[in-house]
C-alpha positions as CSV (number, residue, x, y, z in Angstrom):
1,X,52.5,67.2,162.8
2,X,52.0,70.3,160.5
3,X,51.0,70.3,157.6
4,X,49.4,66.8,157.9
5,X,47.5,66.9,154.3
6,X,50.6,65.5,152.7
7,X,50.2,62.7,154.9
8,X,46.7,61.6,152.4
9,X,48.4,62.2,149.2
10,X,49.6,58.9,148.4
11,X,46.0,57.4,149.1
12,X,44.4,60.2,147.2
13,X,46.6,59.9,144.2
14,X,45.7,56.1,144.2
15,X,42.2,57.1,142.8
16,X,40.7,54.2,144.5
17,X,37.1,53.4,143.7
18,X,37.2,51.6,147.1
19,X,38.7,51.3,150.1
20,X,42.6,50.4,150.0
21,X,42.7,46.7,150.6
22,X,46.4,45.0,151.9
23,X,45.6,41.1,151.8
24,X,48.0,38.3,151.5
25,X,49.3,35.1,154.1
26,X,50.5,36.2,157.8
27,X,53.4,34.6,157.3
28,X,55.6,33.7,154.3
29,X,56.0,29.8,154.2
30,X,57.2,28.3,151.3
31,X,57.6,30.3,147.9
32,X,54.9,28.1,146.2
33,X,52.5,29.1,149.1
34,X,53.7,32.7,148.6
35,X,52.8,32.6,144.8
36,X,49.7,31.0,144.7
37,X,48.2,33.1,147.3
38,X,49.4,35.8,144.5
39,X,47.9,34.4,141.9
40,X,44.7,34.1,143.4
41,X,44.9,37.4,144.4
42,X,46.1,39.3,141.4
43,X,42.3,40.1,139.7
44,X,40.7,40.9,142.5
45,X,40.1,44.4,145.0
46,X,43.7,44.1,146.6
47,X,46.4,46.6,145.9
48,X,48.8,45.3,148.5
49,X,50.2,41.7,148.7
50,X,51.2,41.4,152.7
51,X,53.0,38.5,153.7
52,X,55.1,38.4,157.3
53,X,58.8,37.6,156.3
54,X,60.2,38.1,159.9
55,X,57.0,37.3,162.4
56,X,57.8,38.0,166.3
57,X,56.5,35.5,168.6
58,X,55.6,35.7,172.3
59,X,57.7,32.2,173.2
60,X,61.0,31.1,171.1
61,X,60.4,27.5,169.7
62,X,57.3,28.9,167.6
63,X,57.7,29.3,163.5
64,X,59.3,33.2,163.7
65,X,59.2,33.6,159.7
66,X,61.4,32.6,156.8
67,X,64.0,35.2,157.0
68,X,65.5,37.4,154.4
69,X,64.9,34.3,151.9
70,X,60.9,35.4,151.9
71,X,61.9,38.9,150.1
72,X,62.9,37.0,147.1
73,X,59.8,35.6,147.0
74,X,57.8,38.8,146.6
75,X,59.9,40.3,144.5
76,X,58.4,37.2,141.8
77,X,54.9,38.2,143.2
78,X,55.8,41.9,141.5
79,X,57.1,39.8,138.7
80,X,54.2,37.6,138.0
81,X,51.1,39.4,139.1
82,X,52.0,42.8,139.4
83,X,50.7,43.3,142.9
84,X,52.5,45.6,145.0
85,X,53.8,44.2,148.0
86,X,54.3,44.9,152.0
87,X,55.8,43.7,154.5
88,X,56.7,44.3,158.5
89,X,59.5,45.5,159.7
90,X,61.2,45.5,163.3
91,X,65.0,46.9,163.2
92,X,67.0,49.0,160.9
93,X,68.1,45.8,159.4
94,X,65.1,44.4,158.2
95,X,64.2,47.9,157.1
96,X,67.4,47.7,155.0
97,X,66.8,44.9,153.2
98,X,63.3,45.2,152.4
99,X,64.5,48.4,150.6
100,X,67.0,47.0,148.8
101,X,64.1,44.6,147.5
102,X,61.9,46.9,146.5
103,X,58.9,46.0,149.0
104,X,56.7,49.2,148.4
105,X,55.0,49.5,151.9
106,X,56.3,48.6,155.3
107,X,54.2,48.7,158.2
108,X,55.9,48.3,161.8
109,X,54.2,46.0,164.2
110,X,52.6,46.6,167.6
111,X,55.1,45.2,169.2
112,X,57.5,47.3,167.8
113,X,55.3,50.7,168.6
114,X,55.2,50.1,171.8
115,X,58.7,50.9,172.1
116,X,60.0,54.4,171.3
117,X,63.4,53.0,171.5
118,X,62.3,50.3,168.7
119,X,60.5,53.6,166.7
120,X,63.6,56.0,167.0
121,X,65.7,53.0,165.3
122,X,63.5,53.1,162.8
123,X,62.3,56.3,161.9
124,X,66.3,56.7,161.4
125,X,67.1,53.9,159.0
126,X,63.6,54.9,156.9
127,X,64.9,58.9,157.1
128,X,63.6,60.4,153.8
129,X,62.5,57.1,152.2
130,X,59.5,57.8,149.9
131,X,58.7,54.2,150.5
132,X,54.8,54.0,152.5
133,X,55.2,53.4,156.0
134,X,52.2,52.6,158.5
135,X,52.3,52.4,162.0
136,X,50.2,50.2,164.0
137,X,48.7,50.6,167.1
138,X,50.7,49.6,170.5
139,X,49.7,46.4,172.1
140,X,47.9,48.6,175.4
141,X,45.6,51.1,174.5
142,X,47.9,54.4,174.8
143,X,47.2,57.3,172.2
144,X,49.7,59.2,172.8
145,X,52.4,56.5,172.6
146,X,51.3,56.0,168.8
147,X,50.9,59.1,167.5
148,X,54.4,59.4,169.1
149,X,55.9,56.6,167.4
150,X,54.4,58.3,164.0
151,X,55.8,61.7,164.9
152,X,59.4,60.0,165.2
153,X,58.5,59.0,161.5
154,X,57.6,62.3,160.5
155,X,60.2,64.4,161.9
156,X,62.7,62.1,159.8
157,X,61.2,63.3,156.6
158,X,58.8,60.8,156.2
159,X,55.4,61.9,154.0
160,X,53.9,58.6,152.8
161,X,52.9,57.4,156.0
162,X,49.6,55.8,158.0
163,X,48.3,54.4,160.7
164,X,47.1,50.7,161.4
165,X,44.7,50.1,164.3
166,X,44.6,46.0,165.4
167,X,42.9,46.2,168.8
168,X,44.9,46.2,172.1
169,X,45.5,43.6,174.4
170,X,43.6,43.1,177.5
171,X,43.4,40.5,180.2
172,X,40.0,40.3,180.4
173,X,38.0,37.7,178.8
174,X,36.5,39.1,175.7
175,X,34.9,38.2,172.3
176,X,37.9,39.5,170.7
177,X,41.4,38.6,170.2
178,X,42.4,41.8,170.8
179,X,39.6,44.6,171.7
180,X,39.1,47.2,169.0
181,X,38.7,50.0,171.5
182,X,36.9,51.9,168.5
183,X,36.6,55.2,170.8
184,X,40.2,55.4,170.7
185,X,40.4,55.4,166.5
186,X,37.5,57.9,166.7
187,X,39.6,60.3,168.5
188,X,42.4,59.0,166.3
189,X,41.0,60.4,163.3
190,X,39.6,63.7,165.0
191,X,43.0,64.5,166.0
192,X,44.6,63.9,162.8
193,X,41.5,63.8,160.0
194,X,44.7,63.5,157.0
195,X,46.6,60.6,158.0
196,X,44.9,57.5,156.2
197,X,43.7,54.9,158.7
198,X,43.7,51.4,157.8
199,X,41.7,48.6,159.6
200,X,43.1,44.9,161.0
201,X,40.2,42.8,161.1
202,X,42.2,39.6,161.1
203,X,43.7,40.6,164.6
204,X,41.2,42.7,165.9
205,X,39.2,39.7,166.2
206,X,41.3,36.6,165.7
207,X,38.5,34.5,164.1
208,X,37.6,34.4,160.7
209,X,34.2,34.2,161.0
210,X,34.2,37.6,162.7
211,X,36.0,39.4,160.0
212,X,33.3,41.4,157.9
213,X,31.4,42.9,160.8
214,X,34.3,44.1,162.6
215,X,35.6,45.2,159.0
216,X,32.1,47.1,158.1
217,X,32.3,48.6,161.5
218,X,35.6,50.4,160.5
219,X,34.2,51.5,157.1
220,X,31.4,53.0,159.1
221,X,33.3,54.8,160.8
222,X,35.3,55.9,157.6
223,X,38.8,54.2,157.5
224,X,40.2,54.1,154.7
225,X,41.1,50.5,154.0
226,X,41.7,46.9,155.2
227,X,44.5,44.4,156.2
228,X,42.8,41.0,155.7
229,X,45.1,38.2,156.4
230,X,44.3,35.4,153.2
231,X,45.4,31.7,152.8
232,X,44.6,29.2,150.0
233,X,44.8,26.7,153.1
234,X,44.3,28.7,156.4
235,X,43.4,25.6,158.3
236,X,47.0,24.5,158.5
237,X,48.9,28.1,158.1
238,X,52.0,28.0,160.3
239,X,50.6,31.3,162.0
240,X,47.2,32.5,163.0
241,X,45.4,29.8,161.6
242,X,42.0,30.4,163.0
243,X,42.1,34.2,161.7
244,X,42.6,33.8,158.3
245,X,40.1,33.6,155.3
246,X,40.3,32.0,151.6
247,X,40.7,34.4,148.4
248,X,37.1,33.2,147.3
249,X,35.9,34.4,151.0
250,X,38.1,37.5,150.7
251,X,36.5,38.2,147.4
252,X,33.0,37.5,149.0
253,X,33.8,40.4,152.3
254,X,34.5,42.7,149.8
255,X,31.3,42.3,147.8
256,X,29.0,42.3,150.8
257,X,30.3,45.5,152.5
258,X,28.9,48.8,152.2
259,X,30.9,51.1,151.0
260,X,30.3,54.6,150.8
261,X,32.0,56.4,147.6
262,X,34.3,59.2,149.4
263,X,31.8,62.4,147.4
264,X,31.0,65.5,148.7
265,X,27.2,64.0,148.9
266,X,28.7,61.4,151.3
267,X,30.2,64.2,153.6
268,X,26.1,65.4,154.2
269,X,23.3,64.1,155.8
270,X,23.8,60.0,155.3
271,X,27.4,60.1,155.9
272,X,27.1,61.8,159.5
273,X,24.2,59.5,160.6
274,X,26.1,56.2,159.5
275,X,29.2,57.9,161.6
276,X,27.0,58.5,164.4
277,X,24.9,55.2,164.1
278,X,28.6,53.0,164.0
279,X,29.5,55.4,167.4
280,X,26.4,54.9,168.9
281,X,26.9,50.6,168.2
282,X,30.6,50.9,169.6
283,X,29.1,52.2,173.1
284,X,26.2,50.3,173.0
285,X,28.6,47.5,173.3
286,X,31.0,49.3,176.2
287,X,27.8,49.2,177.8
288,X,27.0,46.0,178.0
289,X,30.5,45.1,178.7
290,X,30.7,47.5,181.9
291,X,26.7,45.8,183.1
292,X,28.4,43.0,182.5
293,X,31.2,43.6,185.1
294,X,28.7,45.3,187.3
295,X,26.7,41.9,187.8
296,X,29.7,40.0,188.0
297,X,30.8,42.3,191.3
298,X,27.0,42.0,192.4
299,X,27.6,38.2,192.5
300,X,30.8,38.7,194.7
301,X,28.3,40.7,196.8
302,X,25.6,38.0,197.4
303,X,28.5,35.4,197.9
304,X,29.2,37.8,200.9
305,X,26.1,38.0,202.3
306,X,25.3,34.6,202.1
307,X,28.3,33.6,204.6
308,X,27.3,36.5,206.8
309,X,23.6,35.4,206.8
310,X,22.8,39.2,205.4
311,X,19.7,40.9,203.8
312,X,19.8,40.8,199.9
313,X,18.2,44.3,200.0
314,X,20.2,47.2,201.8
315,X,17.6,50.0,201.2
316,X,20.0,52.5,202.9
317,X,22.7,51.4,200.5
318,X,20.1,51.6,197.4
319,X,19.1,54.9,198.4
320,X,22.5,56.5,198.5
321,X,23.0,55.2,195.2
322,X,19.8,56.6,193.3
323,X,20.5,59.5,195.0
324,X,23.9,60.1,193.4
325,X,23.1,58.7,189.8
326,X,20.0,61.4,189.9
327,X,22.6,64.1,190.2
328,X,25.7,62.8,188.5
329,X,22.6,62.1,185.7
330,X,21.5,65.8,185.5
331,X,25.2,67.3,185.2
332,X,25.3,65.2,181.7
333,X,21.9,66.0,180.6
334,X,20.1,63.3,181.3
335,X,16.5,63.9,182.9
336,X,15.7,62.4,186.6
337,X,12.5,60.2,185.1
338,X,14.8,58.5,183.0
339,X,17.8,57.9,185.8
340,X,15.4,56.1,187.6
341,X,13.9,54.0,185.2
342,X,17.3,52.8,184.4
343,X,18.8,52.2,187.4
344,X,16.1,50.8,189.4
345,X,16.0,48.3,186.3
346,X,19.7,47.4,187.1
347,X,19.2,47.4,191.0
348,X,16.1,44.7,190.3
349,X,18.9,42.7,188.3
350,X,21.6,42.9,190.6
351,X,19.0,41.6,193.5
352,X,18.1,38.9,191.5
353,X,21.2,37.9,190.9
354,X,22.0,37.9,194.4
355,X,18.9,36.2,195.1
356,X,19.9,32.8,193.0
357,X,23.2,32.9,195.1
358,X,21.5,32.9,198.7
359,X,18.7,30.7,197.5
360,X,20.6,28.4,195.0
């Protein structure tokens, strides 16, 4: 995308003394609930009011949103509280009506991204709107398949325009709803440094009580904002109960994050080592992800070896491995002393775990 600056203007003319913040329901249930989330809402950090009008759901049966009925509803949220409001849209039809209802910012789903069929449908109903459109991130973990789906945007005249990044699915058993993947928003923003960059804490992780780390993580790492998903009663939401927070705990995440003011100071010294410090966690925690693994395949390994009546220790084996971390190690700049250190500390835990499977 040339000329890509434009893409920041509509934050930057904000003026913002913090990080944009888009909270509000997951879904739209009754207008009553709508408008006393509002309410609630209205004197606090939030610029946007977000509430899911049309919500797409895995299995037909569950609660799929309140229809075109729900834009009504926001449009007395404007009325009342003078919050600016947002919405997602899927087809050129929802895009269509939430126009004609003056929603200010739409934001297209990951299911919807995924799809450059979906994306082409809509980058042609939204052509020239000067509404804000952000895109979030596909489902599976594919760069180039969202920048893609923002290009389409783009190349339909479209200036006011972000990303959203909401994890990606994965089969594995995780911690998270949907893994962050934080290496992949890192190159995210080095690619395209002028396209604001918003956070989704709420399905990134999928619990509420996981929320503000996973949120000052992405202000570490200098996104520009938040979509926290907010309900007066979140225990009995009709959608995504479990990830949703109270205003008053809303109102709390936002005190109790750090928040660096976006100065010129900020871009020196303390600004890079907080970047590098939040890059340095992200791995940390691939790391202990992929040991993780490695001791699980260990265990297949001593299951084996216990039917076949096997050694635990296969010195050849271990030998041929050292051997090829010590160079693999040097070609990435890391010394021989430390190589070994390392890995003979994993080897001792992989025979160990081996050890309580032939002995247990």
């Amino acid at each position: 995308m040339e000329n890509s600056k434009a893409l920041r203007s509509w934050l930057d003319e904000m003026n913002l003394p913090h990080p944009l913040v888009i909270a509000g329901p997951c879904s739209a249930e009754t207008e009553g609930q709508v408008l006393e989330i509002a309410h609630q809402l209205k004197d606090t950090d939030v610029n946007y009011y977000r509430a899911g009008i049309w919500k797409p759901r895995t299995r037909p049966g569950n609660f799929e949103g309140v229809g075109a009925l729900g834009l009504g509803w926001l449009k007395k949220v404007k009325e009342e509280t003078g919050l600016k409001t947002c919405t997602e849209v899927a087809n050129a039809t929802h895009v269509k009506l939430a126009i004609e209802n003056d929603v200010d910012l739409l934001w297209i789903g990951a299911r919807s991204s995924v799809s450059p069929f979906i994306m082409q449908e809509l980058a042609d109903a939204l052509e020239g709107t000067d509404k804000i459109v952000l895109v979030k991130n596909p489902v599976n973990p594919d760069l180039a398949l969202w920048l893609g789906g923002i290009e389409r945007l783009y190349s339909k005249g479209i200036k006011k325009l972000g990303a959203i990044h909401r994890g990606f699915s994965t089969y594995e058993k995780s911690k998270y709803r949907n893994v962050p993947e934080w290496q992949l928003a890192v190159e995210f923003q080095d690619r395209f440094p002028d396209l604001p960059l918003i956070c989704d804490p709420s399905h990134i992780t999928g619990k509420r009580d996981m929320i503000f780390d996973v949120s000052q993580t992405a202000l570490d790492l200098n996104f520009d904002g938040l979509m926290i998903e907010t309900h007066t009663d979140p225990d009995n939401a009709w959608s995504d109960a479990a990830q949703q927070v109270t205003p008053k705990r809303l109102v709390q995440i936002m005190e109790d994050l750090r928040i660096r003011k976006r100065t010129e100071t900020d871009k020196s010294y303390r600004a890079s080592l907080e970047n590098c410090r939040a890059q340095i966690n992200m791995i940390d925690d691939q790391l202990i992800n992929l040991l993780g693994k490695r001791m699980k395949v260990s265990d297949q390994i001593g299951e084996l070896k216990k039917e076949n009546n096997v050694a635990v220790l296969q010195s050849r084996r271990w030998n041929e491995i050292l051997g090829n971390m010590i160079l693999e190690g040097e070609e990435r700049g890391l010394s021989e002393e430390f190589v070994l250190r390392m890995f003979k500390a994993i080897h001792q835990e992989s025979i160990n775990h081996q050890e309580r499977i032939i002995n247990g």
